[in-house]
KEPA-509168 format. One record per residue (C-alpha): residue in one letter; z negated, x negated, y; residue number from 1. Coordinates in nm, 4 decimals. Each point is the difference from the previous one (the first is absolute). Example, Ala and Ser with C-alpha at 12.3 -4.5 7.8 and 13.67 -1.06 7.14 Angstrom:
<recs>
rest, zz, xx, yy, nr
A, -0.7800, -1.2300, -0.4500, 1
S, 0.0660, -0.1370, 0.3440, 2
</recs>
This chain:
<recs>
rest, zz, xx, yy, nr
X, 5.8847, 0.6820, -9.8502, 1
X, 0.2584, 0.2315, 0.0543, 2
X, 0.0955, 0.0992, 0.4345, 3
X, 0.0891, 0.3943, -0.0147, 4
X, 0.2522, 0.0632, 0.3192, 5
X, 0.0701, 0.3610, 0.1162, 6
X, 0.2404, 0.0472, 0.3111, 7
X, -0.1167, 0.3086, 0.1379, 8
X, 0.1766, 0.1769, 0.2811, 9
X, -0.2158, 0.2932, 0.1616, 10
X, 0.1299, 0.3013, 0.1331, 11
X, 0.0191, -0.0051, 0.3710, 12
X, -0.3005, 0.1545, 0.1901, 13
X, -0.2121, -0.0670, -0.3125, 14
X, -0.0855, -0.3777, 0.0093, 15
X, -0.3975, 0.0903, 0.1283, 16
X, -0.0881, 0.2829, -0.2489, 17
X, 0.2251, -0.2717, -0.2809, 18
X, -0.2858, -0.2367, 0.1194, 19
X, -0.2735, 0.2261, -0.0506, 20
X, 0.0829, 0.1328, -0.3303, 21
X, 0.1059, -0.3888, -0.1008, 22
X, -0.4066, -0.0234, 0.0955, 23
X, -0.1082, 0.1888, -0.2892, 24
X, 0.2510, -0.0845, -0.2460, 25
X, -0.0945, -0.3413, -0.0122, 26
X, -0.2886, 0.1061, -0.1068, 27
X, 0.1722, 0.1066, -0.3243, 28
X, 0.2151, -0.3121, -0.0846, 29
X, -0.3092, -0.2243, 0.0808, 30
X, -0.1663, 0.1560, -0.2523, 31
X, 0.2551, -0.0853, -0.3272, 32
X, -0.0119, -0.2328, -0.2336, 33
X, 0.1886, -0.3092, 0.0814, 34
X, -0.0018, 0.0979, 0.3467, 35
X, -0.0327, -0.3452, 0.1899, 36
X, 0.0598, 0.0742, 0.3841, 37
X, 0.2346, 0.1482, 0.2249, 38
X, 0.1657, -0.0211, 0.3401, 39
X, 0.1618, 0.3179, 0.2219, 40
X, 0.1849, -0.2016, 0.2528, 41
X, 0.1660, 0.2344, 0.2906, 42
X, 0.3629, -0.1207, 0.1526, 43
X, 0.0019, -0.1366, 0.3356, 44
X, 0.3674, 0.0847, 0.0602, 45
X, -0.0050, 0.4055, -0.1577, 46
X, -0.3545, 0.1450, 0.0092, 47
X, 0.0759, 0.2323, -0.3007, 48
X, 0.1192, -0.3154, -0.2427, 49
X, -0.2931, -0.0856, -0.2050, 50
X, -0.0581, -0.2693, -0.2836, 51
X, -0.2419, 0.0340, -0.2492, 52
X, -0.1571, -0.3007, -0.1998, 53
X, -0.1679, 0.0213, -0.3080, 54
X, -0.1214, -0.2995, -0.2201, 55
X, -0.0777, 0.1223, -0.3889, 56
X, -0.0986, -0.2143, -0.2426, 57
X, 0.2513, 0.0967, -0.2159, 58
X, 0.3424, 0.1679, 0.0533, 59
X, -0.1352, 0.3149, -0.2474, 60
X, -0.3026, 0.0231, 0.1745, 61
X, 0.2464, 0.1523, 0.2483, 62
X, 0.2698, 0.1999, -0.1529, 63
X, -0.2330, 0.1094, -0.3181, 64
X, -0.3457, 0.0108, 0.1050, 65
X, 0.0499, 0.1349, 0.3563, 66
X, 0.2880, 0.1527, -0.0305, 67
X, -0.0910, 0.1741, -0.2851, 68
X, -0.2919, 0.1175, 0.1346, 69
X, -0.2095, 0.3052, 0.1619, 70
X, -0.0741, -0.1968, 0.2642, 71
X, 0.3445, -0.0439, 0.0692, 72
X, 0.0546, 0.3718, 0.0237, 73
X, -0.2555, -0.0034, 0.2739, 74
X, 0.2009, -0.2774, 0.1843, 75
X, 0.2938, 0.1741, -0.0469, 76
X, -0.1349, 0.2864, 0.1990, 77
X, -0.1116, -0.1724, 0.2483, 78
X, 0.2656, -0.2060, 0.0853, 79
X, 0.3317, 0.0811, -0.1407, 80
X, 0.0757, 0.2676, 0.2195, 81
X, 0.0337, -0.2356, 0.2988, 82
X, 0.2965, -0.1921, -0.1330, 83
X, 0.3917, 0.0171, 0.0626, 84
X, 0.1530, -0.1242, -0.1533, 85
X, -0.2423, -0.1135, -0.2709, 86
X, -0.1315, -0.3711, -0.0397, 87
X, 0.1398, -0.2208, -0.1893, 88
X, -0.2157, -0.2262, -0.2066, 89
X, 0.0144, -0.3475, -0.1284, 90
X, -0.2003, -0.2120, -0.1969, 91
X, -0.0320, -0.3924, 0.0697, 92
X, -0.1912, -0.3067, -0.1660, 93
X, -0.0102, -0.3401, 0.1939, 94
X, 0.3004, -0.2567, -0.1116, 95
X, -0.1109, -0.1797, -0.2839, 96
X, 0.0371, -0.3710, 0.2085, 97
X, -0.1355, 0.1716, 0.3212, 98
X, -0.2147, -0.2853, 0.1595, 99
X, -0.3084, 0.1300, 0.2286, 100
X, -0.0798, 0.3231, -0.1846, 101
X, -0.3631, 0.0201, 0.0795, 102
X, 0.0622, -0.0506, 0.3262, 103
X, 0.2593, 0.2031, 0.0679, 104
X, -0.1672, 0.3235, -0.1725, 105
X, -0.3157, -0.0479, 0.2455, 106
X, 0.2048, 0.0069, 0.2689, 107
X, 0.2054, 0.3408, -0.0914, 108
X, -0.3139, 0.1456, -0.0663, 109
X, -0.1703, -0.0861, 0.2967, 110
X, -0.2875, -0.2755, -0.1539, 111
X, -0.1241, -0.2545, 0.2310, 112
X, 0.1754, -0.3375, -0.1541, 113
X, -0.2272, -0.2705, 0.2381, 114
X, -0.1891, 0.0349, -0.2874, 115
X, 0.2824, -0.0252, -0.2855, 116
X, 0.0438, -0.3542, -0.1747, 117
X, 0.3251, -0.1813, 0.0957, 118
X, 0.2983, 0.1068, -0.2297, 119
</recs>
């Protein structure tokens, strides 16, 4: 599993109509293949600082298959425009002697863990 992370910073004055438009385009990365989740997580200190999460199977399934995409044309329009300066992404995998994984994924992505075995 591969964790996608985009700093986005919004232009001022534009954070709601960011939101909105953020509403249909995750519509569009939902829909690839390798798509596995995703996270838009607003900053509590600077309400134009965004970060976006995005688990992919794969690292390609990102920066071929989306990226490379029609679909991503249509994200590209509908979000692009709201950025300065524009994201940076990153990709991430979990540590190799990482103890707790399952658990810890639930919890970023919001899964009740009463019902999780103990790691």
């Amino acid at each position: 599993m591969i964790l996608e992370v985009a700093h986005l910073q919004v232009i001022p004055g534009q954070a709601a109509a960011f939101e909105q438009a953020f509403g249909q385009a995750q519509t569009i990365i939902s829909a690839m293949p390798g798509y596995a989740g995703h996270q838009l997580q607003r900053s509590l200190t600077d309400p134009h600082r965004y970060l976006l999460l995005v688990s992919w199977q794969r690292l390609e399934d990102h920066t071929q298959g989306f990226r490379g995409s029609a679909q991503y044309q249509q994200w590209k329009a509908l979000l692009h425009h709201f950025y300065d300066p524009f994201p940076t992404v990153e990709h991430y995998q979990i540590a190799e002697h990482y103890q707790g994984v399952e658990h810890c994924q639930a919890v970023a992505w919001g899964v009740n863990t009463a019902a999780l075995p103990a790691v």
